[in-house]
C-alpha positions as CSV (number, residue, x, y, z in Angstrom):
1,X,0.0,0.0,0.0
2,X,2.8,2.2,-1.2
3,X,0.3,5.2,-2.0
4,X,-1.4,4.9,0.7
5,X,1.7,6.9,2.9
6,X,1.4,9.5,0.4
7,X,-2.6,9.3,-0.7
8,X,-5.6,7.5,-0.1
9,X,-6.4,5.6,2.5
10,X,-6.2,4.8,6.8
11,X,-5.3,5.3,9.7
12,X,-5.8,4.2,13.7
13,X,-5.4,6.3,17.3
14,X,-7.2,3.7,19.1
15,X,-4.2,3.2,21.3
16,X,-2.6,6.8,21.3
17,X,-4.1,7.7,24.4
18,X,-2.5,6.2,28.1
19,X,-2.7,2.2,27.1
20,X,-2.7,-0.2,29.9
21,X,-0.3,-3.5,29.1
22,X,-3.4,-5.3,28.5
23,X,-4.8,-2.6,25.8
24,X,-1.5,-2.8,24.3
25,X,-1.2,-6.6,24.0
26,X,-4.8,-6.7,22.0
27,X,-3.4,-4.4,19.3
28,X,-1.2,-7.0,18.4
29,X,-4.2,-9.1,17.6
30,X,-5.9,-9.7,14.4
31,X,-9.4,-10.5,15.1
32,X,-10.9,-12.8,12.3
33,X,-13.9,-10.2,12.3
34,X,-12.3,-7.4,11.3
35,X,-10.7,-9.1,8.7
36,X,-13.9,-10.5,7.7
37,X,-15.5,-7.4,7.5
38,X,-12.5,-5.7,5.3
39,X,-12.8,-9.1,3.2
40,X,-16.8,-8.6,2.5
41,X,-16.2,-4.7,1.7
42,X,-13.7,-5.8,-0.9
43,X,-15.6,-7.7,-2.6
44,X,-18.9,-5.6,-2.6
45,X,-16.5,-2.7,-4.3
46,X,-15.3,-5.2,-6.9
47,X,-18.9,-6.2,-7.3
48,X,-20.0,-2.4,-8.8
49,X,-20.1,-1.7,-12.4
50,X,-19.8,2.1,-10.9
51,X,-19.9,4.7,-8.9
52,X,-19.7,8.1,-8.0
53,X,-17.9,9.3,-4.8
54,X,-17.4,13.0,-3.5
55,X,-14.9,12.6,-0.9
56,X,-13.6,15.5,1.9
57,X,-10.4,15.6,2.6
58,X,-7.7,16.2,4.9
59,X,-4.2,16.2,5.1
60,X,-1.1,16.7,7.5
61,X,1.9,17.7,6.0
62,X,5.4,18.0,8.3
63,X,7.7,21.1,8.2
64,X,11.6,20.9,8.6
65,X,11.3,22.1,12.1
66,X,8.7,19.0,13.3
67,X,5.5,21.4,13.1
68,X,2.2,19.7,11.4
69,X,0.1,21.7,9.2
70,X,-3.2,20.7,7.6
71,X,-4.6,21.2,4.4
72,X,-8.5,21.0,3.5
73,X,-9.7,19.6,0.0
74,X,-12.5,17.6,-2.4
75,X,-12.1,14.8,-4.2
76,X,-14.8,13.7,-6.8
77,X,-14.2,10.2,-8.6
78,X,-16.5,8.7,-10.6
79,X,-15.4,5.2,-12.6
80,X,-17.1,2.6,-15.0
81,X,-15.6,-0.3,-14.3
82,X,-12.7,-2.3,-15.3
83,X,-11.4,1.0,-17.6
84,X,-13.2,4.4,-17.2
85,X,-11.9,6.9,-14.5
86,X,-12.3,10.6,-14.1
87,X,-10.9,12.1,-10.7
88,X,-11.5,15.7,-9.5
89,X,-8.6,16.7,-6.8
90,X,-9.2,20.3,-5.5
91,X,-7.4,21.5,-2.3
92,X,-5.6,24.2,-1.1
93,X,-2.3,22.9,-2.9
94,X,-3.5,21.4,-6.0
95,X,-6.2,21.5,-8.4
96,X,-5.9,18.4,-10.4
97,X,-7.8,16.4,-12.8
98,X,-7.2,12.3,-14.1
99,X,-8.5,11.3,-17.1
100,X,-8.5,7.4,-17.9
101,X,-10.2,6.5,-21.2
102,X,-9.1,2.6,-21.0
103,X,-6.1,3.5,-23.6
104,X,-4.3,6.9,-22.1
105,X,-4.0,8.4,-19.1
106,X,-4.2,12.5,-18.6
107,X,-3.1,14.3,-15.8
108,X,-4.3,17.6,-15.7
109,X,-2.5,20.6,-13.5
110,X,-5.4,23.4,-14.3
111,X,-3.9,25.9,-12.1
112,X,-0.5,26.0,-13.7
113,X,-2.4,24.9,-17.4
114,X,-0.2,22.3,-18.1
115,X,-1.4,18.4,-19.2
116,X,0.7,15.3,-19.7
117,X,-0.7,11.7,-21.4
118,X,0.7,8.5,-21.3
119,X,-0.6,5.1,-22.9
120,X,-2.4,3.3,-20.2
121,X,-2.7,-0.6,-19.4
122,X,-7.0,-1.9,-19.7
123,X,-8.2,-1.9,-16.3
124,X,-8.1,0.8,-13.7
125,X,-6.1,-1.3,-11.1
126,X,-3.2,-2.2,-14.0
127,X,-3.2,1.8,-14.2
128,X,-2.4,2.3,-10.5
129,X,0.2,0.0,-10.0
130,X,1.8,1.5,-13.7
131,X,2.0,5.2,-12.4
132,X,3.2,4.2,-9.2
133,X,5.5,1.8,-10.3
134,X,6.7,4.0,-13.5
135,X,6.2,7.7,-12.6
136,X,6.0,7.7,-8.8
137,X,1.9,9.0,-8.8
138,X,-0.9,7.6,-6.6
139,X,-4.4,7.8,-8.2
140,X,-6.8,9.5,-4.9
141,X,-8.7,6.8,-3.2
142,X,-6.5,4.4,-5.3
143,X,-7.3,1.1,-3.1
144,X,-10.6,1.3,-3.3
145,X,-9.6,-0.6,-6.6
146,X,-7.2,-2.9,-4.9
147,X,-8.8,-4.2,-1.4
148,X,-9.8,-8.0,-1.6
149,X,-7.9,-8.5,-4.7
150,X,-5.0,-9.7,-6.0
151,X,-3.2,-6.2,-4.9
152,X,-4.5,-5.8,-1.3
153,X,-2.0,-5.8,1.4
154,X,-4.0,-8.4,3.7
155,X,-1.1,-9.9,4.2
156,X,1.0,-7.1,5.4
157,X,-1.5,-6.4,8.3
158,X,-0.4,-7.3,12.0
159,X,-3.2,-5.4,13.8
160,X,-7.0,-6.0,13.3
161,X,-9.7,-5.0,15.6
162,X,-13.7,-3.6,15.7
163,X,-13.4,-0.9,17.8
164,X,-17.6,-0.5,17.9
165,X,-20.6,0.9,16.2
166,X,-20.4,4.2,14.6
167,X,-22.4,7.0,12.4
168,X,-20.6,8.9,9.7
169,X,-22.9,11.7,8.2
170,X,-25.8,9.9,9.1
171,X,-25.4,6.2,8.6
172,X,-24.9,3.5,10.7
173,X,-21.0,2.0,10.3
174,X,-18.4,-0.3,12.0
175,X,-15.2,1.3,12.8
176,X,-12.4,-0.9,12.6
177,X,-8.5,-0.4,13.2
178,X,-5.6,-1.6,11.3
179,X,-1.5,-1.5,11.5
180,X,0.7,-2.5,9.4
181,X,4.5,-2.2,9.6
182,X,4.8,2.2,9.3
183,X,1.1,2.8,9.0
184,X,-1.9,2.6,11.2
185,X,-5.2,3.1,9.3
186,X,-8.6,2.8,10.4
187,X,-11.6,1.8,8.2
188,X,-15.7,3.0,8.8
189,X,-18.1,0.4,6.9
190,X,-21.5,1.2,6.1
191,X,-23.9,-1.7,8.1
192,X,-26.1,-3.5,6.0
193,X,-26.6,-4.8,2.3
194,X,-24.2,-2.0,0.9
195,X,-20.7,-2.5,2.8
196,X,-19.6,0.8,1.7
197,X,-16.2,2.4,3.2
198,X,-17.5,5.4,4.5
199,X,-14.5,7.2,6.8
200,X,-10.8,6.4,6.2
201,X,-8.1,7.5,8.1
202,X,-4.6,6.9,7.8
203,X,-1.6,8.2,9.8
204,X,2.1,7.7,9.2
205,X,3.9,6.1,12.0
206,X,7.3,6.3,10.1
207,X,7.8,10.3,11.1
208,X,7.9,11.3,14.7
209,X,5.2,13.9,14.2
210,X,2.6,11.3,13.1
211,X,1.3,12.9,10.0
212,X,-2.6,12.0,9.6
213,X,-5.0,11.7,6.1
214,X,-8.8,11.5,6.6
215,X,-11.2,11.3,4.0
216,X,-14.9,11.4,4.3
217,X,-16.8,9.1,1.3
218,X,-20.3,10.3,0.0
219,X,-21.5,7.2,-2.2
220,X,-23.5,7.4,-5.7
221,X,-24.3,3.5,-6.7
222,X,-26.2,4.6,-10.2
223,X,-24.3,7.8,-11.6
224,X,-25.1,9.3,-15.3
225,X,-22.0,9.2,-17.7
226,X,-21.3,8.7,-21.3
227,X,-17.8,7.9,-22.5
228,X,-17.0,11.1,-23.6
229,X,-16.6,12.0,-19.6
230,X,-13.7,10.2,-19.3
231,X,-11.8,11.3,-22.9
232,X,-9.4,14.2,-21.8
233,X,-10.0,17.3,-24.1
234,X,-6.5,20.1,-23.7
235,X,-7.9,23.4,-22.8
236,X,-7.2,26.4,-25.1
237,X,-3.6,27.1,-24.8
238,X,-3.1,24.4,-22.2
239,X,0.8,23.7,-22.7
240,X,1.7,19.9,-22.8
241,X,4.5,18.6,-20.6
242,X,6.2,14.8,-20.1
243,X,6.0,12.6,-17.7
244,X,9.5,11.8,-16.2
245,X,9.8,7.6,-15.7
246,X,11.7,7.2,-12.8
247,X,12.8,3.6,-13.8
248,X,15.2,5.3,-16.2
């Protein structure tokens, strides 16, 4: 879960505050129920043909001098699955746009007016791993194309527990808690017929300071599209830049 230190995805405090030895010993326990419950979620999202999600976002970045800052943003995604994608990133640092047609991939910086395409692999989860592995980018909410699969980190998780019942904007979730070697991350999952990820929240236990992301999911199960949405057209004098592989 590479990206998910820089992006998208998790994050746990359950055991920040004053922990007894005994609290401490249970989150090195992986409780077949919350792995369960990120199993079922996993294969609900792989289940969608597509969706709409207008996420809110925030993130902790770390100055030289160990102070935290945050920054506030909105992410809007909407995909047809396995090889449409269109991602709206607008914060107070960047104002992005990802275009994925199923043949090229677009990233578009509109503040500074500049575009880069690439050729792109068929399905949106080939396209993650290629512009992480190739050009160092994370797609935004990037695992919500990964979890359950063949790419989810499962396996990489030493920490699982239900921490209880929970409401995020007005539905009824599960809050679970997750660590992994350098990340905690915690997971909100929507009760019910629709095991939606509603809350994620990740933080970075690499840096001293702790660095957390949080994201807030608002869920659209039958959006309106045609393929044109996802074809990148340049903007009028929109200068075209390339994308630097750092395998080379």
């Amino acid at each position: 879960m590479k990206d998910l230190s820089r992006m998208l995805v998790l994050g746990t405090l359950v055991m920040v505050t004053v922990a007894t030895p005994a609290a401490r010993q249970q989150s090195a326990q992986i409780e077949p129920e919350a792995m369960t419950a990120l199993k079922t979620m996993g294969a609900y999202l792989r289940s969608l043909k597509s969706f709409q999600i207008d996420a809110v976002t925030t993130r902790e970045d770390v100055l030289d001098d160990g102070q935290k800052v945050q920054f506030a943003g909105v992410t809007k995604l909407l995909a047809k699955m396995p090889d449409r994608l269109l991602i709206e990133v607008a914060s107070d640092r960047h104002d992005r746009d990802f275009y994925y047609d199923g043949k090229n991939f677009t990233l578009m910086a509109k503040r500074a007016n500049f575009y880069a395409t690439v050729p792109a692999p068929p399905t949106i989860a080939a396209l993650a791993d290629a512009l992480d592995d190739q050009y160092g980018i994370g797609l935004p909410l990037e695992d919500l194309f990964r979890w359950g699969g063949p790419q989810s980190r499962d396996s990489a998780v030493t920490s699982a527990m239900f921490v209880g019942p929970s409401e995020v904007g007005g539905v009824t979730c599960a809050h679970y808690a997750f660590r992994q070697e350098g990340l905690d991350w915690q997971v909100w999952i929507q009760l019910g017929e629709h095991p939606l990820p509603r809350k994620l929240v990740l933080t970075t236990m690499t840096d001293d300071a702790r660095p957390q992301y949080a994201s807030t999911l608002t869920w659209n199960l039958a959006p309106s599209f045609s393929d044109a949405t996802f074809t990148f057209v340049a903007p009028k004098n929109a200068g075209r830049v390339v994308l630097t592989d750092i395998k080379k």
